[in-house]
N, C-alpha and C positions, 0 to 999 in steps of 0.2 A: 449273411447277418451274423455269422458264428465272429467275425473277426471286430464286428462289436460288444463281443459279451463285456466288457472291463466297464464297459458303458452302464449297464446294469445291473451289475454285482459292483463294484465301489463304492456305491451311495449308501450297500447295508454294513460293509466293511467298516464304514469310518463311523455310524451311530451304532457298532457295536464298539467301537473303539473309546469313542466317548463314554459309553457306558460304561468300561470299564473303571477309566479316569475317575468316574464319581463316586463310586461303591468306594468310600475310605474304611479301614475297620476302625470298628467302633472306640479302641484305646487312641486315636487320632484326636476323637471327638474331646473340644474343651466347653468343660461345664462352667455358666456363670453362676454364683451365689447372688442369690436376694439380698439388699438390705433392708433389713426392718425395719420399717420406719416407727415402729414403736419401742423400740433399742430404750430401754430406762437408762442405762449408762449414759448412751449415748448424748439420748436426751439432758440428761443432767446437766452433762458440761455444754453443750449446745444452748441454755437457758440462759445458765450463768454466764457464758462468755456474752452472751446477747445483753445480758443486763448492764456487762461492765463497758459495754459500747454506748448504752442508752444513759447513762451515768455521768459517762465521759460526757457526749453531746448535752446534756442540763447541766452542765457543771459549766463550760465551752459557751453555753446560750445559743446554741447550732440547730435550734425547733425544729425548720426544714429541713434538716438531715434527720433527727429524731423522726419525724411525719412519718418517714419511709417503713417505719414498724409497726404503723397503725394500723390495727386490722380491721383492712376493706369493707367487712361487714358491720360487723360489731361495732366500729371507730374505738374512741378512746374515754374513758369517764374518768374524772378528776374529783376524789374526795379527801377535801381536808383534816378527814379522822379516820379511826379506824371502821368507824362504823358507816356503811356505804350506804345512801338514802340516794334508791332508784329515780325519786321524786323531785332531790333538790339538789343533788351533784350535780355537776355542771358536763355534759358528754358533745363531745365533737365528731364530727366526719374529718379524716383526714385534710379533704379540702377547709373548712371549717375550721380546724384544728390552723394550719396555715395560715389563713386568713386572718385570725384571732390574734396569730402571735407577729403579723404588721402592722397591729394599731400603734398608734403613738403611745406613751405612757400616761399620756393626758385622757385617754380614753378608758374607761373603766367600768365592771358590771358588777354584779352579784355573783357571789361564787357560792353562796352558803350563810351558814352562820355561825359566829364566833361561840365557841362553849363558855358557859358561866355568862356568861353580859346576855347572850341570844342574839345581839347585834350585828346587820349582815357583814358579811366580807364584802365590803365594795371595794377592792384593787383593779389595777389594770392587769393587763397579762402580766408584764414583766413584775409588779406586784406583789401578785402571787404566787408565782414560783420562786421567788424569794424570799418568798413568807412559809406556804405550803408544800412545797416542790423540795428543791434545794436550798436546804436552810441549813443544811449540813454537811461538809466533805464527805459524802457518801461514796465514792470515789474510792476511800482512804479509809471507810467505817471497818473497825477493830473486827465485828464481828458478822456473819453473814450465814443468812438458813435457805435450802432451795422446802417450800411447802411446808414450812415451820415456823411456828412462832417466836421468834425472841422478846418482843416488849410483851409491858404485859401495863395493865391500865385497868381502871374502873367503865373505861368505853367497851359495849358489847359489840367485839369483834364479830362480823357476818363474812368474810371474804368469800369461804368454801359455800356458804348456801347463794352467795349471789353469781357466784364463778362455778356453778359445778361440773368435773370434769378438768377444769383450768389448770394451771401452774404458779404460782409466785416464786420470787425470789424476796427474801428480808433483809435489808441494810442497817446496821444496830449501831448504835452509839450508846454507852448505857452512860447515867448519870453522874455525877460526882457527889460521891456519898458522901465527904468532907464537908462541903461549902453548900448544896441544895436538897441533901437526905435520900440523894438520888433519882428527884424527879426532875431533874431536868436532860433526862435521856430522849434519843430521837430516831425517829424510826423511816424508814422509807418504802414499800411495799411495791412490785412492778410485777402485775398479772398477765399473763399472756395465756390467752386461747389458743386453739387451732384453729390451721386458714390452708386445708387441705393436709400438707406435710409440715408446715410451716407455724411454730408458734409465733402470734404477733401478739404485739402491745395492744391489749385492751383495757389494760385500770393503773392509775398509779395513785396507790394509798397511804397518803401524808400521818403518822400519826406520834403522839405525843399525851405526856401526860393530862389528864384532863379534870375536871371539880367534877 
């Protein structure tokens, strides 16, 4: 039997051999770093850059591509002033939101109500966002705030009590103090919640000088 000992001594040979192979020392080892996903910086330009995508697409008329940032849960609420009425803005589910912007232009609802007259906004989609929406190269607006106010109005601004926790970005145009005494400035407001890691589109607030 002696002239098989190799037979039962190799098997412990080679798992202590192996073992050694694993033991690496510790200055081998590479550390990964976390990203924050609450990175303020980061976030910052991560909003802004996001804004100036969803900007592009309103400007473009590319709805179904804009869709794609509506957030899942929340969807998207559409108020034609600064001041956001839970009750009579008009809010979409993604799908919904889609759906809305395939009607013909012959096709038209209530969005709200005009300030000063009270008379409703009956547009179509496409209507509106050329009334409400993009009514101005915002795109191309001089002036731009992330969670700050630029316009400023006799309408009591709610974004932060109805958003809270949220984000905006602000699109400014301010007025021509010459020729209108400078009320005919314009403003653009694009809210985004969180949707995990992910800020998406949930408000965009049309506003403008108001009676």
């Amino acid at each position: 039997m002696c002239k098989y000992w190799y037979k039962i001594v190799l098997p412990y040979l080679l798992l202590a051999c192996l073992a050694c192979g694993n033991n690496k020392p510790a200055a081998e080892e590479k550390s990964v770093q976390p990203v924050e996903a609450d990175d303020t910086r980061n976030m910052d330009s991560v909003l802004l850059q996001r804004s100036a995508i969803v900007l592009q697409q309103l400007k473009e008329q590319r709805y179904e591509a804009l869709a794609a940032w509506i957030h899942p849960v929340l969807g998207l609420r559409l108020s034609p002033y600064a001041h956001t009425d839970t009750l009579q803005d008009v809010h979409f589910s993604k799908a919904a939101f889609i759906a809305e912007s395939r009607k013909p232009a012959s096709q038209k609802r209530n969005w709200g109500y005009f300030d000063g007259s009270g008379e409703p906004i009956y547009l179509s989609f496409q209507g509106y966002f050329g009334r409400f929406v993009y009514d101005a190269d915002f795109v191309n607006a001089p002036q731009k705030a992330l969670n700050r106010t630029l316009s400023t109005g006799n309408t009591f601004q709610n974004t932060e009590a109805i958003y809270p926790g949220c984000n905006y970005t602000e699109h400014y145009f301010p007025g021509s103090g010459e020729l209108y005494n400078g009320l005919d400035w314009k403003c653009l407001r694009l809210v985004y919640c969180m949707y995990g890691n992910e800020p998406m589109l949930t408000a965009i607030i049309h506003n403008q000088w108001t009676v």
